[in-house]
DOFIDREN-526258 format. One record per atom (N, C-alpha, C): residue in three letters; y negated, x negated, z. Coordinates in pm, whole numbers, plus 50000, padded with zeros to 5 digits. Example, Ala and Ser with C-alpha at 12.3 -4.5 7.8 and 13.67 -1.06 7.14 Angstrom:
<recs>
ALA505694868150780/ALA504504877050780/ALA503304868050780/SER502254871550708/SER501064863350714/SER499974871050787/
</recs>
This chain:
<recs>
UNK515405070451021/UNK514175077651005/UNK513495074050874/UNK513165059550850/UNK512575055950704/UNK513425062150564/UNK513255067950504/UNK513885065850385/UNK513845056850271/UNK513795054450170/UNK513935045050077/UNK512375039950037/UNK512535026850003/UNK511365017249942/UNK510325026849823/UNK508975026849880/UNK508335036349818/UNK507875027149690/UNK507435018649775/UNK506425001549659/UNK505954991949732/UNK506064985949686/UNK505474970449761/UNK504014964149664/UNK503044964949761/UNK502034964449736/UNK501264951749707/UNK500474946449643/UNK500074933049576/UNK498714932949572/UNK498284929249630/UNK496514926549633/UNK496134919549558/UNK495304916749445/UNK495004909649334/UNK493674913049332/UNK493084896049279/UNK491314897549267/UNK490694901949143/UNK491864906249060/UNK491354908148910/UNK492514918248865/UNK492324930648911/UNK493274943148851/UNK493564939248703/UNK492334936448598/UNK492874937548457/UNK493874922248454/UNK493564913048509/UNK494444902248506/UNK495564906948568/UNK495754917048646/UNK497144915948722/UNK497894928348628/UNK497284934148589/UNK498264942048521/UNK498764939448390/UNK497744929248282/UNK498134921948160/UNK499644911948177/UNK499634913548359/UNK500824899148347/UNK502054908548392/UNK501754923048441/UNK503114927748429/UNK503434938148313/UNK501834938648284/UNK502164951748091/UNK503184938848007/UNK502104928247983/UNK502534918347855/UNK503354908147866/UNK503514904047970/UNK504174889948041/UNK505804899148094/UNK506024908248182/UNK507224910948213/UNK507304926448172/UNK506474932948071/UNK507274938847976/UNK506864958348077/UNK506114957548174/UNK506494970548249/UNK505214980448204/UNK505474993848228/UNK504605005948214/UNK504095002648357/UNK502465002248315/UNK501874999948402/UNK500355020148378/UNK500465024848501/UNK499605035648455/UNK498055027548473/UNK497465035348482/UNK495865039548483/UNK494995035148630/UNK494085028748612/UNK493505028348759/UNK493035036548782/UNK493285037748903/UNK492585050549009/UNK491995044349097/UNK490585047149094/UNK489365042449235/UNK489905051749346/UNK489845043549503/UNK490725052949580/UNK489315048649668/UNK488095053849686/UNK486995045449747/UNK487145053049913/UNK487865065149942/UNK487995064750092/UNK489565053250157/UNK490055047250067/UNK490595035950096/UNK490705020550044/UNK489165021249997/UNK488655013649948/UNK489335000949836/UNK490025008449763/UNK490735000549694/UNK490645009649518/UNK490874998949444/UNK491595005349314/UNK492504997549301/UNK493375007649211/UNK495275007949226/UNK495695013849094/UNK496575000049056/UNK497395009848946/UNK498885004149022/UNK500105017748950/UNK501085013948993/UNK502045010348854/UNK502925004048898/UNK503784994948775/UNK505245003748817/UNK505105005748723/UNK507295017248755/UNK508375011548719/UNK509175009248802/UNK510545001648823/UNK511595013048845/UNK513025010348775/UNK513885020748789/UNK513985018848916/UNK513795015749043/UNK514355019949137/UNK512855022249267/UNK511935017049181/UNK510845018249292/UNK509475014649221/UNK508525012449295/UNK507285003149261/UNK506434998649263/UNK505594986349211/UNK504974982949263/UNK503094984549223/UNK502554983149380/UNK501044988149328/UNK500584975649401/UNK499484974449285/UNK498654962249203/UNK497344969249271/UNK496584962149412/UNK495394969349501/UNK494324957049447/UNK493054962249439/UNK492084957449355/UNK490674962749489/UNK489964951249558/UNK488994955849642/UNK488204963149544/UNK487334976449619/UNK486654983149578/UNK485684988749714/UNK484724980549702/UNK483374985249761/UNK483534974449889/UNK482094969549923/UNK481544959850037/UNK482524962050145/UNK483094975350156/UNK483754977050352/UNK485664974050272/UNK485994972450178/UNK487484971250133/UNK487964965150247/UNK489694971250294/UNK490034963650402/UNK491334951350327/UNK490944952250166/UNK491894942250196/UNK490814933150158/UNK489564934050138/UNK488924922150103/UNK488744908750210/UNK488934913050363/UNK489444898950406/UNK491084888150343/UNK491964903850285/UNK493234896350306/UNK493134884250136/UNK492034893050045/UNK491594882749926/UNK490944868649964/UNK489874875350047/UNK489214860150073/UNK490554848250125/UNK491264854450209/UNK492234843950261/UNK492914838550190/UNK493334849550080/UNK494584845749962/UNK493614845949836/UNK492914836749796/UNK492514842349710/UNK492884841549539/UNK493924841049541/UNK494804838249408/UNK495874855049447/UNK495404863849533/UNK496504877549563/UNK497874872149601/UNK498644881149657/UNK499774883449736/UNK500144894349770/UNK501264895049817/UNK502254908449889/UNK501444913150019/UNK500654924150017/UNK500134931150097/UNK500484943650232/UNK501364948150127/UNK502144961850251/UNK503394962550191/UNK504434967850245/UNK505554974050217/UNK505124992250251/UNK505744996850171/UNK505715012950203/UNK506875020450164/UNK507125024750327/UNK508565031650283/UNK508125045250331/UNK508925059250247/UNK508955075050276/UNK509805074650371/UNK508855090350422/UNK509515097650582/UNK509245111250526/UNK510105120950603/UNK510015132350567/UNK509195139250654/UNK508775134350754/UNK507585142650815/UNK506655129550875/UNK505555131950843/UNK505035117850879/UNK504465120651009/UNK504295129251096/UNK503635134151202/UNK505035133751297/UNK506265133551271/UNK507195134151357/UNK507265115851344/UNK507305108551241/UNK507465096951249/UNK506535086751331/UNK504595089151300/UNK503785087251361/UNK504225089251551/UNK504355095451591/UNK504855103151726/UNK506135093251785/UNK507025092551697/UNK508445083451742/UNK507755069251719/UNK506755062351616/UNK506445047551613/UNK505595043051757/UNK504545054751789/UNK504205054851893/UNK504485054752031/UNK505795060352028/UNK506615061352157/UNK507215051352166/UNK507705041452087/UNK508445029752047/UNK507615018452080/UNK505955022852089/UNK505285013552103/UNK504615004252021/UNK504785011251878/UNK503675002751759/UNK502605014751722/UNK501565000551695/UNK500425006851722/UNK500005011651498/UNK499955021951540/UNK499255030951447/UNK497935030651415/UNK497355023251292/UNK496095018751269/UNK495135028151224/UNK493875025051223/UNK493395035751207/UNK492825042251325/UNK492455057251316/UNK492595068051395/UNK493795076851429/UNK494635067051379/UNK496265077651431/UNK496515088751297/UNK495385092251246/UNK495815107251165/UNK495515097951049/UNK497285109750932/UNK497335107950826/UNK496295107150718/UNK496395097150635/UNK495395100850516/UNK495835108950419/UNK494875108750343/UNK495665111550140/UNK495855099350087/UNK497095093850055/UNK496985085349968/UNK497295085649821/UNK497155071349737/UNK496985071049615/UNK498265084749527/UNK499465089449603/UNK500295094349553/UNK499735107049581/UNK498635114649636/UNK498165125049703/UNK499045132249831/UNK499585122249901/UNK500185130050003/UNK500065121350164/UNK500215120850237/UNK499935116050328/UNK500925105450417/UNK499675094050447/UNK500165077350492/UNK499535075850583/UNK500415068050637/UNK499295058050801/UNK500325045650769/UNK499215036650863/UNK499725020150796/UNK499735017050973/UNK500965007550963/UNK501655004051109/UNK500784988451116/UNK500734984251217/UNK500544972451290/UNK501454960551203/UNK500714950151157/UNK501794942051103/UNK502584933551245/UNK502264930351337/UNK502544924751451/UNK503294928551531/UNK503564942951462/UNK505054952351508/UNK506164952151413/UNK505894946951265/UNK507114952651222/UNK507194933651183/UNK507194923551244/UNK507874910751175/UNK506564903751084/UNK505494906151106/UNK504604898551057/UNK504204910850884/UNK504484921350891/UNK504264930050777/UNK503324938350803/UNK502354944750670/UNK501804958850674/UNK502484964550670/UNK502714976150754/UNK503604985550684/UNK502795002650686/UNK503015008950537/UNK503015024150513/UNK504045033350488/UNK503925043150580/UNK504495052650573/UNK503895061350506/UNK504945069950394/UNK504285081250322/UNK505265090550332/UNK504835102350329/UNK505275112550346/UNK505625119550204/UNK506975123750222/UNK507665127950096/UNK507895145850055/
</recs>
């Protein structure tokens, strides 16, 4: 059902620090931040020939990763996100399987403009996980 590794996600307390160390330090095209404030984050993503990774930056008092900063507060590996081709047939089978679908159950928009829901880390092995729809 999953298809391939969308990006693996990195929570960092200082976006311009985190992206100087993968522009200048390991050499990668890093785009543009985008304020994503109905998911309370800003995000740039870093492009890898085979995938990539996004660099999440709290944005605004309710951010949900701003507990996972306070905990870590030097940043870390936040979500994995892998594509599905229908995310409403996938949502439906995770559910029947018995992981719990965070949120209100219904898809968002995410940073790629298309639609994600984030799984229970306590279901998939101690992980966030997002599904996006391709």
């Amino acid at each position: 059902m999953i298809g391939r590794l969308n990006h693996v996600a990195i929570a960092v307390p200082d976006l311009v620090s985190g992206t100087k160390v993968y522009e200048q330090t390991l050499g990668a095209n890093v785009s543009k931040p985008q304020a994503l404030p109905e998911h309370g984050v800003t995000v740039v993503f870093v492009e890898l020939p085979n995938t990539k990774i996004e660099l999440l930056e709290v944005l605004g008092e309710e951010s949900p990763i701003a507990p996972f900063i306070e905990k870590n507060p030097s940043g870390g590996i936040h979500h994995v996100c892998y594509e599905v081709e229908d995310i409403i047939v996938a949502r439906d089978r995770m559910i029947s399987e018995g992981a719990r679908v965070l949120g209100d159950g219904e898809p968002k928009i995410g940073a790629h403009g298309k639609p994600v829901l984030f799984l229970h880390p306590k279901d998939f092995c101690g992980t966030l996980v997002e599904l996006e729809q391709v």
